[in-house]
C-alpha positions as CSV (number, residue, x, y, z in Angstrom):
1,X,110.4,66.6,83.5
2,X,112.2,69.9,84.4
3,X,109.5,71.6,82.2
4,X,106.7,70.0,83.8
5,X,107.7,70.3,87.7
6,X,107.9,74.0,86.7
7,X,104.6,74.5,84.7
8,X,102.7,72.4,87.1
9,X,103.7,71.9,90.8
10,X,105.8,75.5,90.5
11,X,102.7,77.1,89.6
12,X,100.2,75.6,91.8
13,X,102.6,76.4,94.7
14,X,102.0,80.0,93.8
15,X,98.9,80.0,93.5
16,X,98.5,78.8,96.8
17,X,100.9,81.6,97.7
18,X,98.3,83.8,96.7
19,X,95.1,82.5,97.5
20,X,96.7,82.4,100.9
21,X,97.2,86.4,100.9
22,X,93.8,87.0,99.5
23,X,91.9,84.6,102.0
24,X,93.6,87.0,104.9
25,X,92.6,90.0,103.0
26,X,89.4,90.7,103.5
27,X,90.3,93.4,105.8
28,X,92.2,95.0,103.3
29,X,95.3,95.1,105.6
30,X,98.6,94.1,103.1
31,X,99.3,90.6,105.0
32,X,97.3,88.0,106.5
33,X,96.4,88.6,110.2
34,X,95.8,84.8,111.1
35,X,99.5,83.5,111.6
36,X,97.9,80.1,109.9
37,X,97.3,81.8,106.6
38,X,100.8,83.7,106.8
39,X,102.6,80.0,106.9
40,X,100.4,78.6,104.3
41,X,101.6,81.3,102.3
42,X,105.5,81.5,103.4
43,X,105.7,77.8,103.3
44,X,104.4,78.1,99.4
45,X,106.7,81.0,98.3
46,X,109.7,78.8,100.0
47,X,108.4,75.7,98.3
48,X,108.5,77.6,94.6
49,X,112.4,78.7,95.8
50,X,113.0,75.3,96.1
51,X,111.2,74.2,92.6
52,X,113.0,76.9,90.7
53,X,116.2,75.2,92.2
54,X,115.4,71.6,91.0
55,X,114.1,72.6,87.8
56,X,117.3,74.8,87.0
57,X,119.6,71.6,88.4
58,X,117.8,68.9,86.1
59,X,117.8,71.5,83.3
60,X,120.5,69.2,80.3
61,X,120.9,73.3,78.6
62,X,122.5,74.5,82.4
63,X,125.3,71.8,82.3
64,X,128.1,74.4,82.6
65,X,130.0,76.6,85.3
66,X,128.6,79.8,83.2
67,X,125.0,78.2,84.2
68,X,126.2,77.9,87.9
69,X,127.8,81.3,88.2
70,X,124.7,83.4,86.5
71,X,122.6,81.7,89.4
72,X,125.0,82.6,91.8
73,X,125.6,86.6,90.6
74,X,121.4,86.8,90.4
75,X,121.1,85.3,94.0
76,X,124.2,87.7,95.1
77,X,122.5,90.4,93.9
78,X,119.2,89.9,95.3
79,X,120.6,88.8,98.7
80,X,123.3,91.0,99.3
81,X,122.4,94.7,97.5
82,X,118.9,94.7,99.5
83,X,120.9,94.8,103.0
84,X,123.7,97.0,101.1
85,X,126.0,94.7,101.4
86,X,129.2,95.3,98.2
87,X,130.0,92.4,96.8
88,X,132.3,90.4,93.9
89,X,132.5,87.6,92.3
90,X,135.6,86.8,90.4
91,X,135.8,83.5,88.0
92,X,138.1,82.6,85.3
93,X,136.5,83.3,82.5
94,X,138.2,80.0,81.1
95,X,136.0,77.9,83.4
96,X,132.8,78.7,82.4
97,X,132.6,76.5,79.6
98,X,133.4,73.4,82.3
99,X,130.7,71.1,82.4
100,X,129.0,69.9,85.5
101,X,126.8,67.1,86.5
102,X,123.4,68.3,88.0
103,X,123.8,66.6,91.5
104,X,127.2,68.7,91.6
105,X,126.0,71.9,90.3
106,X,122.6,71.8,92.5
107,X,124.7,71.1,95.9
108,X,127.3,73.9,94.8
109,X,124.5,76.4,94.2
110,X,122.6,75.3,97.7
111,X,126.1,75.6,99.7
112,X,126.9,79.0,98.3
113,X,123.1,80.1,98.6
114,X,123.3,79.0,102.6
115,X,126.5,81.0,102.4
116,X,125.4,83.8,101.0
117,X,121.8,83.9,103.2
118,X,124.2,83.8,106.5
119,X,126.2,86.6,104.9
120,X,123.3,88.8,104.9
121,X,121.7,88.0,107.7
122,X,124.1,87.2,110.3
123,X,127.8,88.9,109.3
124,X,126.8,92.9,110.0
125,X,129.5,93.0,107.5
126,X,130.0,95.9,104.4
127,X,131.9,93.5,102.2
128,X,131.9,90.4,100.5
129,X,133.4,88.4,98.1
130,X,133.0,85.3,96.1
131,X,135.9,83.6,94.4
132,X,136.3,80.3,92.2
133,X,139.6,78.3,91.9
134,X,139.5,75.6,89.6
135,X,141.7,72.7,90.1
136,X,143.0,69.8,87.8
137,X,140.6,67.5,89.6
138,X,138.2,69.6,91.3
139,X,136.8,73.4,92.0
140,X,137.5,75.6,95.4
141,X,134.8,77.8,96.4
142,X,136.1,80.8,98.7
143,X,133.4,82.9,100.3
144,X,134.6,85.6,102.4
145,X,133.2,88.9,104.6
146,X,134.2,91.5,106.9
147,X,131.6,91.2,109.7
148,X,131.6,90.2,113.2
149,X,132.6,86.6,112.6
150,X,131.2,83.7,114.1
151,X,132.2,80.7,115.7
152,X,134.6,78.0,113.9
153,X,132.6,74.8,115.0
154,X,129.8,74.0,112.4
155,X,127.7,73.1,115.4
156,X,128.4,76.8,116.9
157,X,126.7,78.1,113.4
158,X,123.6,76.8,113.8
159,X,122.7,73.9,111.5
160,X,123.1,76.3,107.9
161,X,127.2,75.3,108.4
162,X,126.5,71.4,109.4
163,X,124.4,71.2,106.3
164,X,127.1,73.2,104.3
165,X,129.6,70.8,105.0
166,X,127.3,67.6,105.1
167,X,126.6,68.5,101.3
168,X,130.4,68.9,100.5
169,X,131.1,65.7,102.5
170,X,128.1,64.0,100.1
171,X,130.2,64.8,96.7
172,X,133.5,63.9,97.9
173,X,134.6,67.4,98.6
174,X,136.1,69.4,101.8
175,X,134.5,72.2,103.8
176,X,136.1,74.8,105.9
177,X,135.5,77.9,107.8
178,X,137.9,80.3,109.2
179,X,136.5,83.0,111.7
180,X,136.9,84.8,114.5
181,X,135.1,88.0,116.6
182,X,135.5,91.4,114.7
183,X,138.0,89.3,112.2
184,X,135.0,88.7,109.5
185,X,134.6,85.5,107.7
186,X,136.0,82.5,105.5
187,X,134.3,79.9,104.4
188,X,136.3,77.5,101.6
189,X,134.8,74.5,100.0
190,X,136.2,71.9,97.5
191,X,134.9,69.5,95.7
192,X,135.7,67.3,92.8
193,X,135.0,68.0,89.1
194,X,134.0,64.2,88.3
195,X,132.2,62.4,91.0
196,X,133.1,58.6,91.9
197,X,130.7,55.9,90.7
198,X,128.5,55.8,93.6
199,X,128.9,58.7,95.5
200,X,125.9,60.6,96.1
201,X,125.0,63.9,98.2
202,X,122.7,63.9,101.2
């Protein structure tokens, strides 16, 4: 399934991506001047993000934490080194062999990704860090900056924080952040290693 989600939907997405760009450039300008063709196209590219993550979560051979943290280091770099932003990521090397169910893994990855994205975007910070903490029964994510903070309330974040902590709620777990002007940011997340029979994410 993984295989074919990626073969066929991913890569009729793209090409949509691109027929989008060349229907716009007739005019040989580098985007699309009609704002509809732009979106067609944005809305594709985001659409093949989104794939990529699916396909990597259902994958049975990415069943481990090493799976997880490669995802997170590539996305890191991407994401972070393009605004210049330094960054680590510190894991026990111990942990990586830790198998993980997909619906865990996937929600991890998409909370540390909307983590990562306000990082960039929002923090005007120079530093960042990324640290994992496994538990007994379950893993703490610690995702920290030195920017301009924000506000505590999830609501005062926009909705990237409510949906951070509505995906940690959905597997059981706790979500945290701790902020304040000037003071940077730190966002902590826990969840459990073995979901309850039942649970299941939003």
């Amino acid at each position: 399934m993984a295989r074919d989600l990626h073969d066929d939907v991913g890569s009729g997405l793209s090409e949509i991506a691109i027929l989008s760009e060349l229907a716009g450039n007739g005019n040989g300008r580098p985007e699309p001047r009609d704002p509809a063709l732009r979106e067609i196209g944005d809305t594709a590219r985001r659409l093949v993000d989104s794939m990529s993550d699916i396909v990597w979560s259902t994958d049975p051979r990415r069943d481990d934490v090493a799976s997880l943290v490669a995802r997170i280091r590539q996305f890191a770099a991407n994401t972070l080194e393009s605004r210049g932003i330094r960054w680590t990521l510190d894991v026990p090397p111990d942990f990586e062999g830790r198998t993980l169910d997909p619906e865990t893994r996937r929600q991890v990855f998409l909370i540390v990704k909307e983590a990562l994205t306000n990082v960039a975007r929002h923090s005007a910070c120079r530093n960042a860090s990324l640290r994992v903490v496994p538990g007994p029964r379950d893993v703490s994510l610690e995702i920290v900056d030195d920017g301009s903070g924000i506000g505590t309330s999830p609501n005062g974040g926009g909705h990237g924080l409510a949906n951070m902590e509505a995906r940690a709620a959905g597997l059981g777990g706790f979500f945290r952040v701790d902020s304040a002007p000037a003071a940077g940011t730190r966002i902590l997340v826990r969840v459990p290693l073995d979901r309850p029979a039942g649970v299941s994410s939003a």
